[in-house]
C-alpha positions in Angstrom: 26.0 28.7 -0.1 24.9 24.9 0.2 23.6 25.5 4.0 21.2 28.0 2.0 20.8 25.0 -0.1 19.9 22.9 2.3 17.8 25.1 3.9 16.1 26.1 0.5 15.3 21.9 0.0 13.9 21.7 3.7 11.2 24.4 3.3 10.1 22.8 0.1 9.9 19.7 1.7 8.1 20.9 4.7 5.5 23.0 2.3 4.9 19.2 0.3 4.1 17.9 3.7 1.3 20.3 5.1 0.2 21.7 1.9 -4.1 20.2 1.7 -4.4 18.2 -1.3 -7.9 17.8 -2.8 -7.4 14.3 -3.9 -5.5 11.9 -1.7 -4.8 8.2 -1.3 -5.1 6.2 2.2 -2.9 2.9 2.3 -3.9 1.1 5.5 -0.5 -0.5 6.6 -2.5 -3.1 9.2 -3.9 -4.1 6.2 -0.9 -4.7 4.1 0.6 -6.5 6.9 -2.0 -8.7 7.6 -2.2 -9.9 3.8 1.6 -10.5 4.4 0.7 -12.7 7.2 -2.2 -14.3 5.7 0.0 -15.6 2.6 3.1 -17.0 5.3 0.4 -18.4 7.2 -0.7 -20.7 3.8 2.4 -21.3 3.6 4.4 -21.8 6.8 7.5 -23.8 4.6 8.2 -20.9 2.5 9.8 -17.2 2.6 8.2 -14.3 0.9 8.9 -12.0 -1.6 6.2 -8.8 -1.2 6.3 -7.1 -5.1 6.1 -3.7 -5.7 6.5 -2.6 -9.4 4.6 -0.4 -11.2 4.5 2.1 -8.0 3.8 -1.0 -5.7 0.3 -2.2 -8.2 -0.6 1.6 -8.0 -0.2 2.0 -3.7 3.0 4.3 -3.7 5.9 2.6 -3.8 7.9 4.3 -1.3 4.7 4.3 0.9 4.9 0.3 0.8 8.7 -0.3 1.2 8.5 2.0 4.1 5.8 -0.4 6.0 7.0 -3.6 4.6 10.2 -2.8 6.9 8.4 -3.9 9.5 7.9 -7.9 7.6 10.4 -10.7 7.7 10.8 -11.3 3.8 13.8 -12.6 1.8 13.5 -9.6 -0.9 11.3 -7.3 -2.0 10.7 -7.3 -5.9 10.3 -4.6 -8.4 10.8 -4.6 -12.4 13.1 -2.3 -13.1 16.2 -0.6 -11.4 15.0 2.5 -11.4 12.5 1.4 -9.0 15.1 -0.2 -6.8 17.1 3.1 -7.0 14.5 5.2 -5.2 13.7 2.9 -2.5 17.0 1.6 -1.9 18.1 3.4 1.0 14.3 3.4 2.5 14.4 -0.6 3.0 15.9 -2.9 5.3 15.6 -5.3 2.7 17.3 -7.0 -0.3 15.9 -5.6 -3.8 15.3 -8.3 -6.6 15.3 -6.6 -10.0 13.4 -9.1 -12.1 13.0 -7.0 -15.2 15.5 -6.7 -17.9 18.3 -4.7 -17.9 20.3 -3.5 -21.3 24.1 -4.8 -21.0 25.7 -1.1 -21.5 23.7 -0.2 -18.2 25.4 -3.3 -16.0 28.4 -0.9 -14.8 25.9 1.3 -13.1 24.0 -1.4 -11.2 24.4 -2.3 -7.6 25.4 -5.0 -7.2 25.0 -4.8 -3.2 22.0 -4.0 -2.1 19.9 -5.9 -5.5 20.4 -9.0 -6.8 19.2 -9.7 -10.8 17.3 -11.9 -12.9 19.0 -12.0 -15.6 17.0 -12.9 -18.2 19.6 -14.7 -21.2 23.0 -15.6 -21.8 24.3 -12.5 -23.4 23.2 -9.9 -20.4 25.1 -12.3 -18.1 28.0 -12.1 -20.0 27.9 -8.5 -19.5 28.2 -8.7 -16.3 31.6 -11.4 -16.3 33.5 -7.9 -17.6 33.1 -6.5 -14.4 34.9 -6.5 -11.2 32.7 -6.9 -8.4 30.2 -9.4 -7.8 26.7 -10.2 -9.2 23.7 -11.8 -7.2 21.9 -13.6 -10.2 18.6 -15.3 -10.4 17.7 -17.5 -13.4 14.5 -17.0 -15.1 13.2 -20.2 -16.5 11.0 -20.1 -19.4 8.6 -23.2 -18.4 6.0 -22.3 -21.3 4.9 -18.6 -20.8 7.0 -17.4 -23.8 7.8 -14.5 -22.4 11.2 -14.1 -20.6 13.7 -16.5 -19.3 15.6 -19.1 -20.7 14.6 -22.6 -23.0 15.1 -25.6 -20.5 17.5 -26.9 -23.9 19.8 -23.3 -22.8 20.2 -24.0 -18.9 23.6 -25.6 -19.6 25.1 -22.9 -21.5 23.9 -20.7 -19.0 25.3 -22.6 -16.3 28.9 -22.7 -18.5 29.1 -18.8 -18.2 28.7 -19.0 -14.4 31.0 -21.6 -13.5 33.8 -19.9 -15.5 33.2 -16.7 -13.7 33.7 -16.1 -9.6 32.1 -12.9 -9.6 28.6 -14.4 -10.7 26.7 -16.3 -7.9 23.8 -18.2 -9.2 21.6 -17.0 -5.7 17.9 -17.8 -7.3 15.9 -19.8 -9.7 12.4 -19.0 -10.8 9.9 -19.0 -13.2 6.1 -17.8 -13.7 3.1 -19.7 -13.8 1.1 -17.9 -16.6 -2.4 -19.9 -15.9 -2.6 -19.7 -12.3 -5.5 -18.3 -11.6 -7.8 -20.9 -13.8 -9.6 -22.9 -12.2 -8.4 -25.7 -14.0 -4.9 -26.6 -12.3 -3.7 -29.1 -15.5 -1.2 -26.2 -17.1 0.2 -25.5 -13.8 0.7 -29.1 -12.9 2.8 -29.1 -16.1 5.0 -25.9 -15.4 5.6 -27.3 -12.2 6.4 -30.3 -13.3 8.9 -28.6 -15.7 10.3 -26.0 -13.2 11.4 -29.0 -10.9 12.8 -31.2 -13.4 15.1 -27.8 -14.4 15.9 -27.1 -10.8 16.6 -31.0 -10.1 18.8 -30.8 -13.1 21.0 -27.5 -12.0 21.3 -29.1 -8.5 23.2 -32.3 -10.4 25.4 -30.0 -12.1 27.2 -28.7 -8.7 25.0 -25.5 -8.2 23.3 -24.9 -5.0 20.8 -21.7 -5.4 19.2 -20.3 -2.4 15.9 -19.3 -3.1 13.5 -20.9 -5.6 10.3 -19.0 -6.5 7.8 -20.5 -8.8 4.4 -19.1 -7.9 2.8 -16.1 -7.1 -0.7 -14.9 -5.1 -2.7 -17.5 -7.2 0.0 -20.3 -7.5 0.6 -19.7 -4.2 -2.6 -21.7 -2.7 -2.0 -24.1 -6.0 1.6 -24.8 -7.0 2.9 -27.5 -4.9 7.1 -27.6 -6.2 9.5 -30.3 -4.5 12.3 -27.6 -4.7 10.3 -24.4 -4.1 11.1 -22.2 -0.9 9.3 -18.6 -2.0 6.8 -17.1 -3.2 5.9 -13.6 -5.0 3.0 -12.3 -4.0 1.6 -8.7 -6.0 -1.9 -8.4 -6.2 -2.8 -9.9 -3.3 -0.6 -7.9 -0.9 -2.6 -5.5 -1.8 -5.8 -7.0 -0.8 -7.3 -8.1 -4.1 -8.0 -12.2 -4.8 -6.8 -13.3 -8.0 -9.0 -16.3 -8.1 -13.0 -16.2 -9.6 -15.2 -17.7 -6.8 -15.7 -20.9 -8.8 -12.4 -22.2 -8.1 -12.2 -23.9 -5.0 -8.9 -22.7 -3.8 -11.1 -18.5 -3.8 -12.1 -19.1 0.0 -8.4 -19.5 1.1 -7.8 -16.1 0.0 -11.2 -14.5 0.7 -9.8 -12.6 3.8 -7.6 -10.4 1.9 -8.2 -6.9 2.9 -7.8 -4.2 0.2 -5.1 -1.6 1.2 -6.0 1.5 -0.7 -8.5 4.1 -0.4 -8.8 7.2 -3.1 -10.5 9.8 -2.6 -11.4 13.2 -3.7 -13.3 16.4 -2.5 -16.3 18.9 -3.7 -15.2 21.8 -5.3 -18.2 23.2 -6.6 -22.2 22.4 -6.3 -24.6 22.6 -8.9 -28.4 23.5 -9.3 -29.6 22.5 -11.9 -33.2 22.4 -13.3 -34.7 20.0 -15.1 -33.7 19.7 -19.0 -29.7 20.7 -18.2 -27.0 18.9 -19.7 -23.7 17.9 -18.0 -20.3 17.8 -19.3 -19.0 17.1 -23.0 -21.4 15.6 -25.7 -24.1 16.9 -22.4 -24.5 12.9 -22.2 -26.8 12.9 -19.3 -29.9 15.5 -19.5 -31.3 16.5 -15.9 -34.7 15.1 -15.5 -35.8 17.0 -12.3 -33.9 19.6 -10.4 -30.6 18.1 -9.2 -27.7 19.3 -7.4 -24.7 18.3 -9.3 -20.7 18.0 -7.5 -17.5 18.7 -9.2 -14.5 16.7 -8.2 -11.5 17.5 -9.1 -10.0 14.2 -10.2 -10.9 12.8 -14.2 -9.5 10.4 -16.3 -5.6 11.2 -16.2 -5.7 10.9 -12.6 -7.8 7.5 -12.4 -11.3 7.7 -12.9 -12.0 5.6 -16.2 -13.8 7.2 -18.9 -15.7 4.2 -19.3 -17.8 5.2 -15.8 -19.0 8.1 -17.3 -22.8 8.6 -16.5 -22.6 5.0 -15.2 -19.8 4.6 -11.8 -20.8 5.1 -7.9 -18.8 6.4 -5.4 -19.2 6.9 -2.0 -19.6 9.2 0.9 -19.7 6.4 3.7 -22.4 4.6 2.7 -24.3 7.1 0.6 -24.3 6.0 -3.0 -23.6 9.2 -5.5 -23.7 8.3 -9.4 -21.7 9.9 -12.0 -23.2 12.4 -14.1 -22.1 13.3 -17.7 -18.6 12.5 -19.4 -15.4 12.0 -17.3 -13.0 14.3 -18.1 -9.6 15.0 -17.7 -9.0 16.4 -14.3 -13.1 17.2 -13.4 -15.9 13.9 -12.6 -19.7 15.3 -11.9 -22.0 13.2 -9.7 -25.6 13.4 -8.3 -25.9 14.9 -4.5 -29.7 15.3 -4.8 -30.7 13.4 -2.6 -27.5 14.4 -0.1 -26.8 17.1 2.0 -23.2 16.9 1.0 -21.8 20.6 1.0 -18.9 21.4 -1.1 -15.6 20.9 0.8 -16.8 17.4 2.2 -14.9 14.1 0.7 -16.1 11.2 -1.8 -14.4 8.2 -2.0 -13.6 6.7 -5.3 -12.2 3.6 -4.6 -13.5 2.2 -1.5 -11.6 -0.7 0.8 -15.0 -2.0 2.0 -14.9 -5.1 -0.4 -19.2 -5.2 -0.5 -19.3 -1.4 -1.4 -20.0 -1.4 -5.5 -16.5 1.2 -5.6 -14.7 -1.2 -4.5 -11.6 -2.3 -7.1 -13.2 -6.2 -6.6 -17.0 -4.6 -7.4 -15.9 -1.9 -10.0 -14.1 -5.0 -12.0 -16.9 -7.0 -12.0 -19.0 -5.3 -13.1 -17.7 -2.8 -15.6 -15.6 -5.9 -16.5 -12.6 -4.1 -16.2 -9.1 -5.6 -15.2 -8.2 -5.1 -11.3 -4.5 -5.0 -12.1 -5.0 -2.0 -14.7 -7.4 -0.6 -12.6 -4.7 -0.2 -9.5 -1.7 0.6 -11.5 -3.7 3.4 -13.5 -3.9 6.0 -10.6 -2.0 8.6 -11.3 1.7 8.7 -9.0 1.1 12.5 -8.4 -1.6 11.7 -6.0 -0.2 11.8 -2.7 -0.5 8.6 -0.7 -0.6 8.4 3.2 -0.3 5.8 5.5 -3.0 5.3 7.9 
């Protein structure tokens, strides 16, 4: 019975794998590596610590703990623990939880492979009632207002620890909320905070391993006296996080973006002139035009605010979008291609001059390049290349 099981599980797994998918996502893992690189060779002094929540900023998160086994990091960082439970047998590294974590879950955590930032006084004492032992990093609240502890708490927090043998203060961090301003004055002051926290927790007899204050932005900015990591999201994953006013954007203009989406014609068009396209018929033909259907809308990725307005790409062939995005279906113009249907578009291009790139589309749409990544749908299948 559970050979037939097994065998059962195998074939669906082996159908997954060569089963054509008309929209697909291309993660280029020289690319993510070299990102990696380019951060540890800003900053030779200090560790890193690659994050992936939120499916890895939108890449596919067991896609990007799969390649990142091939980096020297000290962790690799999601939010929650559900994200460290479905990667935590794919990576040779250790997992930092960094999100919270409700005290009745703390008897299902491991406590082996992750270690926790535990975020107030009340979840650590949650963990005292157990019998094995915590990894815990200290989240700081240096004047985000958002998670972590007061500066005034850091000795009751400290009190809980010491009293307890299975808790090991391993980390202490913090986040710089203003990083990528080009005005450095707010993180001078965090910083300035952060170290005078970490000075004072060294004093009172505790010795924590890794200190992470900044993260891509801070990273070419935030100069702590204590600090020996960084967290770097975004730009892993090729983006730059700093406008090109500030004069710290051309130590991170090399990034490389990691992900390519694309889609493929499903249907062509011929139109004549006077048609309308898609709901509200928004756009009106104004000659004869041959019109594409992709397959992909808005709960897949593509924004409803490019309707009749985004580009994408067939290498360097630029093809508008015509009509209303809609769910699962996008139209655009092939007039002037002799694109058939079967052939691929790419939506999100990793040629950073390309106007469909994530860098190009958030400028000028002025959309957010975060949201933008971390929008596309996880039932797209992603691919290493």
């Amino acid at each position: 019975m559970i050979r037939k099981q097994l065998s059962k599980v195998n074939e669906i797994n082996r159908q997954r794998n060569t089963y054509k998918t008309l929209n697909i996502i291309e993660i280029n893992k020289s690319n993510l590596i070299d990102n990696s690189l380019l951060f540890q060779g800003l900053n030779p002094d200090k560790k890193i610590i690659p994050v992936l929540k939120s499916n890895a900023y939108g890449h596919g998160l067991r896609q990007v703990t799969t390649i990142l086994n091939d980096i020297d990091c000290s962790f690799i960082a999601v939010d929650g623990y559900f994200e460290a439970h479905k990667i935590k047998y794919l990576t040779k590294h250790k997992i930092l939880v960094m999100g919270y974590v409700l005290p009745e879950n703390a008897k299902l955590l491991d406590s082996k492979t992750c270690s926790y930032v535990i975020q107030d006084i009340e979840s650590l004492i949650s963990l005292t009632k157990l019998k094995k032992k915590f990894n815990i990093h200290m989240e700081i609240n240096s004047g985000m207002n958002r998670l972590g502890i007061k500066p005034s708490e850091i000795d009751s927090y400290l009190k809980v620890l010491s009293q307890y043998e299975n808790l090991e203060l391993e980390g202490v961090m913090t986040h710089l909320y203003d990083a990528d301003n080009s005005n450095d004055i707010i993180t001078k002051q965090q910083t300035e905070i952060f170290d005078n926290c970490v000075k004072h927790i060294i004093k009172k007899g505790f010795n924590p391993k890794y200190i992470h204050i900044a993260q891509s932005a801070g990273s070419v900015k935030c100069r702590s006296n204590y600090a020996n990591c960084i967290r770097i999201g975004i730009g892993l994953y090729g983006i730059n996080p700093l406008n090109p006013v500030d004069k710290k954007y051309y130590l991170l203009e090399n990034l490389k973006p990691v992900l390519e989406l694309k889609s493929t014609i499903i249907k062509i068009h011929n139109l004549k002139a006077k048609q309308r396209i898609s709901y509200n018929g928004i756009y009106q033909t104004k000659t004869n035009q041959r019109i594409g259907v992709l397959p992909i809308g808005y709960y897949e990725w593509v924004p409803r605010e490019l309707s009749n307005i985004g580009t994408f790409s067939n290498k360097k062939q630029l093809l508008q979008i015509r009509g209303r995005v809609c769910m699962n279906h996008t139209m655009i113009d092939l007039s002037k291609t002799k694109l058939k249907k079967g052939e691929i578009v790419t939506l999100i291009s990793a040629n950073k001059n390309m106007p469909n790139s994530i860098e190009n589309i958030s400028k000028q749409y002025g959309m957010f390049s975060y949201s933008l990544l971390t929008s596309i749908n996880e039932t797209i299948r992603r691919v290493i290349i």
